[in-house]
DRENKOL-184433 format. One record per residue (C-alpha): residue number from 1; x, y, z. Coordinates in steps of 0.1 Angstrom, whole numbers. Each point is the difference from the previous one (the first is absolute). Layout:
> NUM,X,Y,Z
...
***
This chain:
> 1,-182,-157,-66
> 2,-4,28,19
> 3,-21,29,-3
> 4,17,32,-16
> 5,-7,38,5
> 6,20,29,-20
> 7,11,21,25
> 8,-17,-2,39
> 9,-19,26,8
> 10,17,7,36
> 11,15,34,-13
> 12,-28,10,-25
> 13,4,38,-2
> 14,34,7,10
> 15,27,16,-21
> 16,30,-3,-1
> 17,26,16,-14
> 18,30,-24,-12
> 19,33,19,-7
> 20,18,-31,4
> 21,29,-19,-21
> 22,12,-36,-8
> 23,-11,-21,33
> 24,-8,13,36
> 25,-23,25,-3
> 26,-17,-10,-38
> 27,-4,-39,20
> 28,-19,22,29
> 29,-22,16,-22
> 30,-12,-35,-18
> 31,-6,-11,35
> 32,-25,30,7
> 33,-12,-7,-41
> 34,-10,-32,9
> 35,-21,10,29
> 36,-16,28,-26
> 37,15,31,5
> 38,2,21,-30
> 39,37,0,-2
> 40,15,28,-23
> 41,38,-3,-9
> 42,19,31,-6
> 43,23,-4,-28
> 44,26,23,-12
> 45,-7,6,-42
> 46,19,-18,-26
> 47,16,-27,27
> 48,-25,-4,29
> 49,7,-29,25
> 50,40,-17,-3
> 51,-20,-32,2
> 52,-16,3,-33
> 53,34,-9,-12
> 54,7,-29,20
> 55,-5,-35,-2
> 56,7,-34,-18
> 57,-15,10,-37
> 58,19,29,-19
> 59,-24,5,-24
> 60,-26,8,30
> 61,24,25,15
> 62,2,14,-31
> 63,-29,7,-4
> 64,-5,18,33
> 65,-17,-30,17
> 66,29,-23,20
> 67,-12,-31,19
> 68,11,21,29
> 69,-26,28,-5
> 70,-27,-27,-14
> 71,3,-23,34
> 72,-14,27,23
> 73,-17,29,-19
> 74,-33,-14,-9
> 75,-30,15,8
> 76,18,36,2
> 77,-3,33,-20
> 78,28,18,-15
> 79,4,39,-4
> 80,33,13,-12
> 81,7,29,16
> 82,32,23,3
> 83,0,16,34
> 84,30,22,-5
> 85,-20,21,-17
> 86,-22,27,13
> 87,-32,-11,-24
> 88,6,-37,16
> 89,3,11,32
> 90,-31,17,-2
> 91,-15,-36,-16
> 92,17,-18,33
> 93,-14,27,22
> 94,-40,-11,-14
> 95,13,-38,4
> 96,7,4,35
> 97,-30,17,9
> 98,-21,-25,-13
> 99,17,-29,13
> 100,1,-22,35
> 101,31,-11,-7
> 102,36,10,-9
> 103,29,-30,-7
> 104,34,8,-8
> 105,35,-18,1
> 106,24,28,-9
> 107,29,7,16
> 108,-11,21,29
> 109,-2,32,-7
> 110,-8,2,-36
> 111,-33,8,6
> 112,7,29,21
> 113,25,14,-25
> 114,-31,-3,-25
> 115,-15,26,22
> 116,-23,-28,18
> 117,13,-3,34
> 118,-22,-20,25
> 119,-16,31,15
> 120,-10,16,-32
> 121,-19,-37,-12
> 122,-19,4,33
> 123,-9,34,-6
> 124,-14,-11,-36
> 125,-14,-27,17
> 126,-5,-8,40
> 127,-11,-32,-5
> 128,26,-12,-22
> 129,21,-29,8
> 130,32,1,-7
> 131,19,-32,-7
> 132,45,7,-7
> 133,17,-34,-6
> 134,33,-1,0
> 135,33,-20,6
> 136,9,13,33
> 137,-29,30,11
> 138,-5,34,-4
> 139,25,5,30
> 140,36,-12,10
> 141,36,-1,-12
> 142,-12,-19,-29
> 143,-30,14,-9
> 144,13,14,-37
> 145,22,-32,-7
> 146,-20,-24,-32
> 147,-10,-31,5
> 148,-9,-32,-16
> 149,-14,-28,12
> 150,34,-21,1
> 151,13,31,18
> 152,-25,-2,26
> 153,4,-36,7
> 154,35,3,4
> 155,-2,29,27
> 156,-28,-19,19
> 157,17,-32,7
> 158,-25,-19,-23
> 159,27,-12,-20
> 160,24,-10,26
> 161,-23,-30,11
> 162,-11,-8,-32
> 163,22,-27,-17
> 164,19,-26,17
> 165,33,3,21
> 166,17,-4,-32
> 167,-20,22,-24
> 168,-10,28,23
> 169,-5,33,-6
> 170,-29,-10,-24
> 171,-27,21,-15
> 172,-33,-15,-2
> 173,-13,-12,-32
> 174,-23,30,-11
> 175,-3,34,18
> 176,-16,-8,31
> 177,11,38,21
> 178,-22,22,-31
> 179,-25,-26,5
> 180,-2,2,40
> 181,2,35,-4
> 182,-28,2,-22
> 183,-23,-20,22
> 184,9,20,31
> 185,-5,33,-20
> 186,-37,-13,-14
> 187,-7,-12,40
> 188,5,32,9
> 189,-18,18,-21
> 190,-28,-18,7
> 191,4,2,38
> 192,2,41,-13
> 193,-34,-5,-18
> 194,-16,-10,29
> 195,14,25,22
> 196,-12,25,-20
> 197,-38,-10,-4
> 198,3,1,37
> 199,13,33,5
> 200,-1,21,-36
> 201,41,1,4
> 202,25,-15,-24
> 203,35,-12,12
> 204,39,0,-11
> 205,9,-36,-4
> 206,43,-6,0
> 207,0,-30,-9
> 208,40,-14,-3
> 209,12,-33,-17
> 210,25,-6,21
> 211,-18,1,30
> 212,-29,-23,-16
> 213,25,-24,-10
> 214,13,1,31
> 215,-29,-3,22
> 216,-11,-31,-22
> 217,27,-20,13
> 218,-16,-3,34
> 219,10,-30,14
> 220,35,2,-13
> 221,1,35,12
> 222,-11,-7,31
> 223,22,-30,8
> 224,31,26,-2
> 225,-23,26,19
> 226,-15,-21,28
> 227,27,-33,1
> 228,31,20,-15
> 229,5,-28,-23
> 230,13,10,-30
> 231,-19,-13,-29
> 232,20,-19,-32
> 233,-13,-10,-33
> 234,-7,-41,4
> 235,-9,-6,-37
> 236,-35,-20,-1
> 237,0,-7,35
> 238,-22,17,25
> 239,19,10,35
> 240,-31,-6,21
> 241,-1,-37,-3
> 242,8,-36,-17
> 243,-9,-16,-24
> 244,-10,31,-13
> 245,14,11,-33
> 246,6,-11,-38
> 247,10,-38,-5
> 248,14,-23,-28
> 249,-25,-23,-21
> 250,1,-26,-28
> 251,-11,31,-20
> 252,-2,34,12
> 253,3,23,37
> 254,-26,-7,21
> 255,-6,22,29
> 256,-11,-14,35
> 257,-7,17,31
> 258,-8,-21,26
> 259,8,27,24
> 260,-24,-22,29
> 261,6,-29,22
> 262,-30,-14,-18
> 263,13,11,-30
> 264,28,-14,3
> 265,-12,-37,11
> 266,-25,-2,-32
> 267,27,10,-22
> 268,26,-26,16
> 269,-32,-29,-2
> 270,-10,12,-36
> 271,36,-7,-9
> 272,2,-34,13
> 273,26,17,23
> 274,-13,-6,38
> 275,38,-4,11
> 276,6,36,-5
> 277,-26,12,29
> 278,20,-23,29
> 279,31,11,-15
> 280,18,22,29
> 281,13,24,-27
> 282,-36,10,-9
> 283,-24,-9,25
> 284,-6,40,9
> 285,-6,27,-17
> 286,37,16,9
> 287,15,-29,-6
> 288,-10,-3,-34
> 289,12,32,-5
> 290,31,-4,14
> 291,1,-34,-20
> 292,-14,16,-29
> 293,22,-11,-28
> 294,-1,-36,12
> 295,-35,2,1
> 296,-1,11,-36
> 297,29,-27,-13
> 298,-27,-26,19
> 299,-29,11,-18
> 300,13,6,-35
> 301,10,-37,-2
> 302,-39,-9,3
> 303,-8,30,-23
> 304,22,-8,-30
> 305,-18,-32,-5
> 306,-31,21,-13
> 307,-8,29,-19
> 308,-15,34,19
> 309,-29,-7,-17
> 310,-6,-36,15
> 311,14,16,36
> 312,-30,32,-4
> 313,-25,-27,-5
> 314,12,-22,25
> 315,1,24,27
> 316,-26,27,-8
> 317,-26,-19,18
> 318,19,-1,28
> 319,6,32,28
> 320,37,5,-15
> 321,-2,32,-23
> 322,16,-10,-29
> 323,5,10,-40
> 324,20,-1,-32
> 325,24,27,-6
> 326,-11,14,-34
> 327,9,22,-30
> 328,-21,34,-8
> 329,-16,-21,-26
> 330,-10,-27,20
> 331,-15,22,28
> 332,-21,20,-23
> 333,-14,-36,-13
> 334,-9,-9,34
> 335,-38,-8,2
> 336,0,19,34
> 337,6,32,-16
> 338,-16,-5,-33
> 339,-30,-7,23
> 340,-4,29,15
> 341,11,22,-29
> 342,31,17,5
> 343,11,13,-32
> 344,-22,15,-19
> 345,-8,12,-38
> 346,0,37,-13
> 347,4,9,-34
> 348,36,15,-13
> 349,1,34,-7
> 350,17,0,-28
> 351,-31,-3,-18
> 352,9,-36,-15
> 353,-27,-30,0
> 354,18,-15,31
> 355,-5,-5,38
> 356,24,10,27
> 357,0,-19,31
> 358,6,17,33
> 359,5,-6,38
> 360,-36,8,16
> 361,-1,6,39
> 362,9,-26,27
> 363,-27,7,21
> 364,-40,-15,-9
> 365,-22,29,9
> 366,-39,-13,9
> 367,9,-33,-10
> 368,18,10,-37
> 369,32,2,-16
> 370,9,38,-5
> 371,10,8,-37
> 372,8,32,-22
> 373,-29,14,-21
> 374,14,17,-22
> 375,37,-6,-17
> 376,32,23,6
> 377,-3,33,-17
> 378,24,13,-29
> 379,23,27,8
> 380,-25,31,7
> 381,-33,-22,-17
> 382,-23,15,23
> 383,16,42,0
> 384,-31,18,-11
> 385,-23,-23,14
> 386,18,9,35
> 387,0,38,-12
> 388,-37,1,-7
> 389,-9,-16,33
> 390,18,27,15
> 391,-17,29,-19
> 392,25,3,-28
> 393,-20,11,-33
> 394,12,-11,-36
> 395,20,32,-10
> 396,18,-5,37
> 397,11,-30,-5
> 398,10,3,-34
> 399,21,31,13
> 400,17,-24,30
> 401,6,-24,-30
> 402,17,26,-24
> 403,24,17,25
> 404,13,-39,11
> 405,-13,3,35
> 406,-19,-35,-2
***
């Protein structure tokens, strides 16, 4: 069992501001959470983030707290706040002052029709940075078009080599362009942070989806870039070598990728199978790519005599790389991630005798898994807390309360 921390301690002290909603941005923000930044969210009143009512239980979107909202929003704040309106303007102004960092994933220019253009948040605050996600960037032809994760994986050229010749275009399995895009906006910041302890000057961070999406499909990318070879969905197996893909068992996928001559030879050996490394169709590497269905009709005759789970033990102690393919369930079961504490327990909001379990972060920090503190907030929980920090007394805040601005 590992050890566990609530929140690191890399971003102690830094604010940030979290106007964010459903995915992108509100996933970049439990990122910078979980390395303890004091993470405020900005919610509108009466409604607050779309992802409050999204997610697998009804009753829990309902109730203002969808599995959507609850799987990245721990250890966060909430204010509601209605910046249309001159009193919460005045409220975003103090925010902004006071804080080291501003993330938002509106369409771009919203903000700056709110009367908070990027040059007026610098001259609040010169050492602000300024994080915009968005589908496509603040410029270009389609700057103002929406976009959803599907969307974005569409337009990137993700989907067109996901799938198999048959099946493709296919969207990946959750929503892996918001998630990219929330890890490169959260890099960034952090690269910002640093930046500014070094000179006392914030930055303007663009950061696209499309363009993150895209740039994470390096190789294949770069094998139309640099070879001019157009890449094509090949289902489960990988273009860069053989046997290296998803195979046929007694009971279950199991994945191999003995992308090595080595590799290859103890996998072959391992299999009782030493005919296949002196056969001419796969005794190279490009030949057993050229060969590669062959290859996989050869080996799958060995393999169905076993389960995957006979197969992983058999060869794990061996150089191939090697494992079952698994459900959700039977991943999260896996004594490799229960042992270094992945998910994590917070209380539920809701107020009822009952734990929540959430995602901590992926990275160990000083030799411990990183996990919220604190659980997500209620729509607007922590308002006059917020207010008071920022110099708000009673009778003002009652005011902002009474005239609907938070």
């Amino acid at each position: 069992m590992a050890s566990v921390r609530p929140d690191a301690d890399l971003l102690a002290g830094v604010r940030v501001l979290d106007l964010t909603n459903v995915l992108a941005g509100p996933f970049a923000g439990y990122q910078l959470a979980l390395m303890g930044a004091d993470v405020i969210k900005v919610e509108v009143p009466g409604s607050g983030d779309l992802a409050r009512n999204l997610g697998a239980d009804p009753s829990l979107s309902k109730d203002g707290l969808g599995i959507s909202f609850l799987a990245q929003n721990s250890a966060k704040r909430s204010i509601t706040l209605d910046v249309k309106k001159a009193p919460g303007r005045a409220v975003f102004e103090r925010l902004v002052r006071e804080a080291d960092v501003l993330l938002e994933n509106f369409r771009p220019g919203v903000l700056e029709r709110l009367g908070f253009p990027a040059d007026v948040l610098r001259s609040l605050n010169p050492g602000l940075v300024y994080c915009a996600v968005s589908g496509f960037g603040q410029t270009g032809p389609m700057r103002g078009r929406p976009a959803y994760d599907q969307i974005i994986q569409g337009l990137s050229g993700m989907m067109s080599v996901t799938g198999t010749p048959d099946s493709a275009p296919t969207r990946t399995g959750f929503p892996i362009a918001d998630t990219l895009g929330g890890y490169a906006a959260a890099f960034a910041i952090s690269a910002a942070l640093v930046k500014r302890a070094r000179t006392g000057f914030g930055s303007n961070l663009d950061v696209s989806m499309l363009e993150t999406a895209v740039a994470a499909m390096g190789w294949v990318v770069s094998d139309y870039l640099v070879a001019g070879r157009k890449p094509r969905a090949m289902g489960n197996e990988n273009a860069t070598s053989a046997p290296s893909g998803t195979f046929r068992t007694a009971d279950g996928a199991l994945n191999i990728a003995a992308n090595r001559q080595e590799q290859y030879v103890e996998l072959c050996a391992a299999l009782g199978r030493p005919e296949l490394v002196t056969d001419e169709r796969f005794g190279t590497r490009e030949a057993r790519k050229q060969h590669r269905l062959e290859l996989k009709a050869e080996l799958e005759k060995t393999l169905e005599q076993h389960p995957a789970t006979f197969w992983d033990e058999l060869l794990a102690s061996t150089g191939v790389p090697v494992a079952p393919v698994l459900t959700i369930e039977e991943a999260l079961a896996l004594d490799q991630l229960t042992g270094r504490d992945l998910i994590h327990t917070v209380p539920m909001p809701d107020g009822r005798d009952r734990e929540l379990r959430v995602l901590g972060s992926s990275v160990h920090v000083d030799g411990r898994a990183v996990g919220p503190a604190t659980r997500p907030p209620r729509l607007g929980e922590h308002t006059e807390e917020i207010l008071t920090e920022l110099g708000y007394t009673a009778n003002e805040i009652a005011q902002l309360h009474s005239e609907g601005t938070t």
